[in-house]
N, C-alpha and C positions, 0 to 999 in steps of 0.2 A: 695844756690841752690833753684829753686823752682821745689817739686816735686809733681806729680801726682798719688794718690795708687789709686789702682782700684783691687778690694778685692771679693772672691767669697764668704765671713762670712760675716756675722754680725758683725759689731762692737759690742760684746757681751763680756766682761770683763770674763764671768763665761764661758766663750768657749775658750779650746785652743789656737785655731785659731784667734779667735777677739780679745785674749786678748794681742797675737801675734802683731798682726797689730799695736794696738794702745798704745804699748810699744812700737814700733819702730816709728812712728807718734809723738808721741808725744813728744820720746827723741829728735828726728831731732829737731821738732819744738824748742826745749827747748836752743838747740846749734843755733840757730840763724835762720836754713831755712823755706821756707812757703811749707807746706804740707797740701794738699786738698785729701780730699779723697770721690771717691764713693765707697758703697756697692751696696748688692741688690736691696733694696728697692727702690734704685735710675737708674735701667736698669731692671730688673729680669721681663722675658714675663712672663703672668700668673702668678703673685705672690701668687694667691690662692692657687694654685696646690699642690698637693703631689708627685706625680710620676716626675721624667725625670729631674729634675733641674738641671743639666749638661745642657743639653739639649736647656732648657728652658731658663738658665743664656747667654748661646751661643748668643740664637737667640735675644733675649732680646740686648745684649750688640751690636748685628753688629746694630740692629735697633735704640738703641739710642744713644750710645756714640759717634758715630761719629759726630752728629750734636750738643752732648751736649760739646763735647772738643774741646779746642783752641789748638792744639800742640801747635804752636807757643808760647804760656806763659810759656812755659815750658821749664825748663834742662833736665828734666827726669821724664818719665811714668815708671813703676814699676804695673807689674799685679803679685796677688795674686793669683794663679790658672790656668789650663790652658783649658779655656771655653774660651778665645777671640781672637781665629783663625779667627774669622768669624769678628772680630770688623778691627781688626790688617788690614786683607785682603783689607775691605770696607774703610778703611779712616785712623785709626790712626796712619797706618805706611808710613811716606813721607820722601822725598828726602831733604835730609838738618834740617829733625825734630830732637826731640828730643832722646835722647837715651833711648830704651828702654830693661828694665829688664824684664825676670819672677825670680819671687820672689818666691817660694815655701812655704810652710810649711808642702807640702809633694809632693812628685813627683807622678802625677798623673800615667805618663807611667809605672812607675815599678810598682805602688801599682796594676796595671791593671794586669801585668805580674803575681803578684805575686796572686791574684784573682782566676784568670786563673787556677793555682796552686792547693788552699786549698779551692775552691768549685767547684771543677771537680765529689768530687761522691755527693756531696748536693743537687742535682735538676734532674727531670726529663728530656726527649730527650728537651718537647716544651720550658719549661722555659732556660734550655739552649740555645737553638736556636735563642729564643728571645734577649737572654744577650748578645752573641753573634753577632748578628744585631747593636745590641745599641749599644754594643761597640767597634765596626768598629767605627760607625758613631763620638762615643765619642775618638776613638785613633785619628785620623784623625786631627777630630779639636785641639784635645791636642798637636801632633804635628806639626801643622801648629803655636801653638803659641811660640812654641821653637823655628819652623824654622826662625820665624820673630820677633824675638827680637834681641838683638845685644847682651845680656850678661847674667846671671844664677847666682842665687843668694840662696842656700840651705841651711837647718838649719844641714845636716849629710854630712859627706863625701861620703857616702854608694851611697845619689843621686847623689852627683856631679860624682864621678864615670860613675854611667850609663849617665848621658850626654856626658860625654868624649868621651867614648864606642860606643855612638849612633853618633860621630862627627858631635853632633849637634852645638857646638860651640870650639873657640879656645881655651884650658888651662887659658891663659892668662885674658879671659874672665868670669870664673868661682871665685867665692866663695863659702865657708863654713861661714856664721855667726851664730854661736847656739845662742837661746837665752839665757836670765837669769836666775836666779833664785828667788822667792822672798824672802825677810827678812825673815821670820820664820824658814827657810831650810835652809840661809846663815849665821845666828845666832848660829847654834847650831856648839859646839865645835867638836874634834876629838873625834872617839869610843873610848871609855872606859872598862874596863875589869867588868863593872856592869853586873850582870846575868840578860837574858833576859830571858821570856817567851818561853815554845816550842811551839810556831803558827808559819805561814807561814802565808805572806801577799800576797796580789795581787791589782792592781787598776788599774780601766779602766771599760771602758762598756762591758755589755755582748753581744757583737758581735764577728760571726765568725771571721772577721780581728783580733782580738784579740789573739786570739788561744783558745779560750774556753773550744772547745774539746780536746783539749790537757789537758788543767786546768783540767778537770773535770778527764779525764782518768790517769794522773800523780797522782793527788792527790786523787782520791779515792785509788789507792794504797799506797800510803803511810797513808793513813787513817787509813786505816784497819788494817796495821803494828801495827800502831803506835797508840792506843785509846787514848794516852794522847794527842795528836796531834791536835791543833787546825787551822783550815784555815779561816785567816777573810779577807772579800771581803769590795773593797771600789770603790764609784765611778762608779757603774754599772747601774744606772739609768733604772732599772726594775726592778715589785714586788719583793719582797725576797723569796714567791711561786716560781717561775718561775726557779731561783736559784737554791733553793732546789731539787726541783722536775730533777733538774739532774743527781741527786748524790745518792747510792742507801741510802734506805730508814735509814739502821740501821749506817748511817754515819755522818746523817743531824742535830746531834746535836754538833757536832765538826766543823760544818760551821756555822760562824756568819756573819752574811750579814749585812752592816751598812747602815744608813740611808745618804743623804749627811751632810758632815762634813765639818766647817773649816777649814783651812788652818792648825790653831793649836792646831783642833784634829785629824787631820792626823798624825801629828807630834806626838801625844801624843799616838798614835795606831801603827803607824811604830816603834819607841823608842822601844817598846816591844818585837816587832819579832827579829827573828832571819836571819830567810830565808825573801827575797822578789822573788817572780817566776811572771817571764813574757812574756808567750810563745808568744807571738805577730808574727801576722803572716807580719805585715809591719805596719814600721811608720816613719814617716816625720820627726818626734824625738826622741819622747819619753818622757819626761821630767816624768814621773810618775818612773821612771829608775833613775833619776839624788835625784830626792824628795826622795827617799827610802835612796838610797847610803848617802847622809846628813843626815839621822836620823838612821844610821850606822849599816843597813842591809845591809850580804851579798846576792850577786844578782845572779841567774838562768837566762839566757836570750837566747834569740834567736839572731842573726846578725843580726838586723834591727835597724836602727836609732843611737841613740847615742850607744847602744848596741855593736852596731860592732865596735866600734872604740876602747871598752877596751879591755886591755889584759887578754887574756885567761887563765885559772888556776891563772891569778894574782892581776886582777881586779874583777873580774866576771867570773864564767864560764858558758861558752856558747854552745847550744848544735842547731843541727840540726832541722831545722822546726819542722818537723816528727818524731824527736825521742824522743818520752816519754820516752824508758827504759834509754835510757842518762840522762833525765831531774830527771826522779827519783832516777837515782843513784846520781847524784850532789846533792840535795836537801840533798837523805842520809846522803851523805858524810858529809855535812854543821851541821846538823843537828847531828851527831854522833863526829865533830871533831872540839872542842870548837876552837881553836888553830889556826889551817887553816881558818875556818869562821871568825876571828878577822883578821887576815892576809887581807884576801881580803877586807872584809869591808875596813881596813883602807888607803889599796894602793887604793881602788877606791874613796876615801874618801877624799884623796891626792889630786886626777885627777881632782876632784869637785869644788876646791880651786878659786878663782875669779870669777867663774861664775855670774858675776852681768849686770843686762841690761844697767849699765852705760855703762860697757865696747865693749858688743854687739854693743849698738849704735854708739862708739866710731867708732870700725872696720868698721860698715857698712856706718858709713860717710865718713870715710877716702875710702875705697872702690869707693863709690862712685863719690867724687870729679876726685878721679883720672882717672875715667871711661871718667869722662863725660865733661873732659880736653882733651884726647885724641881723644874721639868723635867731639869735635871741630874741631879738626884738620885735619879731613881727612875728614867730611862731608861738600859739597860747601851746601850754603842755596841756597833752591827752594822750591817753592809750589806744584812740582808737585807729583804725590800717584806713588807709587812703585809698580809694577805690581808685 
């Protein structure tokens, strides 16, 4: 096959997201097909800018992709994100072209909805208003790029679902491919009855989508419980002031805030915990969820991402957005009941079992030949743009 990515990240290895793409890029390439890919740097209007890059990727891509891509060369485009309503509309979607994907690595519509949600008391009337505006203007385009693809390609079941939901495409059209894991987290054996540490883990940046304010309001209670209690944060890419400065004052030595780690000192910091909590208010995946569970924490989570697809009291237990007093009583529980916390560890430990991006690649090229076979066959070829 020859395929087209066209990706709203960086190809940036040290980014979720880039590192996303170009493990799937490069497995393709590796099994035989020719995979071209643009990023930003290659459409993105204003690439100086701070503000609005939705926005800004949009307009950028109706402006230049269309004159930079040949459909024709192609079996299949594949977009990363969905900011190319505006490309799709203007040129890259034709009658007899190539079959196109969106690709997720996170569903932009639900993370909108769910937005909507947990920064409704964060801002005042105007900065509302404004968000608001923007993102009319940003659902629009995002759904114009669902409405004009032929097929859906998610890392959770949780997104594919809301596609279904929104009948923006046919079942038949949809996938789930998660990605990998890497070697360091797929090395490590089954939980063992070795005594851990009593900390609590967390990883991710300290943004509201995260759940922060939950982190911070869960676990200051159990802090305070609990003085032997320690919470170490990873992966939050702000001061360790800023951290701090959330938690009250006579709490902030039972928080360790790390600096960034490798791969396998992650592993060597997770190994120790007991609990990992991830009140995430929405994600694409998760994979900071999958990396705990192989270094044989049991997991706190919210229904988001790879999250909701475990089973409940048996893999992880899972508590409502909004409910800290759930969140800190599971923790409790975890925490006071060696027995049950080994349980879950290792059924979700179980679940984690092949997750390798040979096999993700595997799926998504089988996926897609079979796509883009059928697509043959029911599109006549013509040059002319699709209104």
């Amino acid at each position: 096959m020859k395929i087209l990515t066209i990706t709203n990240c960086p190809l940036d290895p040290t980014l979720g997201s880039g590192k996303t793409v170009l493990r799937y890029s490069l497995g393709l390439r590796e099994r035989g097909h020719t995979v071209d890919v643009f990023e930003p740097k290659d459409y993105e209007f204003l690439p100086a800018a701070r503000r609005a890059r939705q926005l800004r990727q949009a307009l950028g891509s109706w402006l230049e992709l269309p004159g930079k891509v040949k459909t024709s060369a192609y079996d299949l485009i594949e977009f990363y994100g969905s900011e190319f309503g505006l490309a799709l509309r203007g040129g890259l979607r034709r009658r007899g072209g190539p079959l196109l994907v969106a690709h997720t690595n996170g569903l932009e519509l639900l993370h909108r909805q769910r937005e909507r949600a947990y920064l409704r008391h964060d801002a005042s009337p105007l900065p509302r208003l404004k968000s608001a505006v923007a993102g009319s203007i940003v659902d629009w385009v995002s759904e114009s790029t669902f409405q004009l693809t032929h097929a859906f390609v998610s890392l959770c079941e949780a997104d594919r679902r809301f596609v279904l939901e929104r009948k923006l495409y046919a079942p038949e059209m949809t996938a789930v491919v998660g990605p990998g894991l890497d070697s360091d987290f797929l090395s490590l054996g089954e939980p063992g009855g070795n005594p851990r540490d009593n900390r609590v883990a967390f990883t991710g940046s300290w943004t509201p989508r995260k759940g922060i304010d939950h982190l911070v309001g869960a676990m200051s209670r159990l802090l305070a419980e609990r003085p032997e209690l320690v919470l170490d944060i990873y992966g939050a890419h702000v001061p360790e002031g800023v951290i701090l400065e959330s938690f009250p004052p006579e709490l902030r030595r039972q928080v360790a805030v790390h600096p960034p780690v490798t791969n396998k000192e992650l592993v060597s910091g997770l190994t120790r915990a007991r609990v990992f909590f991830f009140p995430s208010q929405y994600e694409g995946y998760g994979m900071a969820v999958t990396e705990a569970i192989r270094c044989g924490c049991a997991v706190v989570a919210t229904p988001t991402g790879f999250a909701a697809e475990l089973e409940n009291g048996r893999e992880a237990i899972l508590c409502g957005f909004d409910d800290v007093d759930a969140m800190v009583s599971a923790i409790a529980r975890l925490l006071d009941d060696e027995d049950l916390r080994r349980r879950i560890a290792s059924q979700a430990w179980i679940r984690t079992q092949g997750m390798t991006w040979e096999a993700a690649v595997v799926k998504l090229e089988s996926t897609y030949a079979q796509w883009v076979d059928e697509h043959r066959r029911k599109q006549p070829p013509s040059g002319q743009t699709l209104a």
